[in-house]
C-alpha positions in Angstrom: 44.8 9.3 -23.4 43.1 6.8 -21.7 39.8 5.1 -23.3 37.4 6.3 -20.8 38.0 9.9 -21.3 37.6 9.8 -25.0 35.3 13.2 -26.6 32.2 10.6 -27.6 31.6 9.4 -24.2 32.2 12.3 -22.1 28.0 13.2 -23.0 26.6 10.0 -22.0 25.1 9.3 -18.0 24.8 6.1 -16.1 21.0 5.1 -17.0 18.7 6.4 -14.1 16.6 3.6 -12.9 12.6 4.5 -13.6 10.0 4.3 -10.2 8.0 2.0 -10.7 4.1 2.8 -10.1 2.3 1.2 -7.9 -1.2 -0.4 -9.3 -3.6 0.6 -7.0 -6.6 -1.5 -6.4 -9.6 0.6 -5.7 -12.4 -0.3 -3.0 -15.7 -0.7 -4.3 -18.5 1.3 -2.4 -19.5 -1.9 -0.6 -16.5 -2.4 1.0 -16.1 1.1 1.9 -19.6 0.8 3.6 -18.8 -2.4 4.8 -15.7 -0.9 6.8 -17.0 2.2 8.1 -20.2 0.0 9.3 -17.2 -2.4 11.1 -14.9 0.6 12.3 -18.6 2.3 13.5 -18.4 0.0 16.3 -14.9 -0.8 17.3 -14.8 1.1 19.7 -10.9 1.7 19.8 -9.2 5.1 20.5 -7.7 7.8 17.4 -4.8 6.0 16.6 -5.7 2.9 17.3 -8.6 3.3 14.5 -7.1 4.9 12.2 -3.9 1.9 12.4 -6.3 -1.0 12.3 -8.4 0.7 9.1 -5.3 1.1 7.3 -4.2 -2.9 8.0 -7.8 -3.8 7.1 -7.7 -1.4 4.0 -4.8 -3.0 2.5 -6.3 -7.1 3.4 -9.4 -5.8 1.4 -8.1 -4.3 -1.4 -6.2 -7.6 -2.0 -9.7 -9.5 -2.1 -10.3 -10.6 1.7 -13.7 -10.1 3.4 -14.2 -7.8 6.7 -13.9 -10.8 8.8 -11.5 -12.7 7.2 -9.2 -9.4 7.4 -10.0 -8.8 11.0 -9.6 -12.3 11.9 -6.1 -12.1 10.7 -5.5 -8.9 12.3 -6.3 -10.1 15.7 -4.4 -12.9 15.3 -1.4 -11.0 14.4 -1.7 -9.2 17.8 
């Protein structure tokens, strides 16, 4: 019989690879007020918000300001 079918083996899985979390950063209540005082006034249509608070969302939590995060937006149009 071959090696690969022998009885101690016959229990034992490929390991399963574990998610890995994701670290969230969390906004501090100025930034939040900070971006709903920016989107207030933006003057863009349902989707259109809602896209362009999520992009500025993620510049923020990774430590940019409301206008270096919407100058980079715009510039990525």
């Amino acid at each position: 019989m071959p090696e690969h079918y022998d009885a101690d083996n016959s229990n034992s899985s490929p390991p399963v690879a574990e998610k890995k979390k994701r670290e969230g950063v969390k906004m501090t209540d100025k930034q939040k007020a900070d971006l709903k005082k920016h989107m207030g006034k933006s003057g863009l249509t349902g989707s259109e918000a809602k896209s362009n608070r999520m992009k500025m969302m993620s510049r923020m939590r990774k430590g940019e300001s409301i206008a270096k995060a919407h100058k980079g937006i715009m510039k990525s149009k």
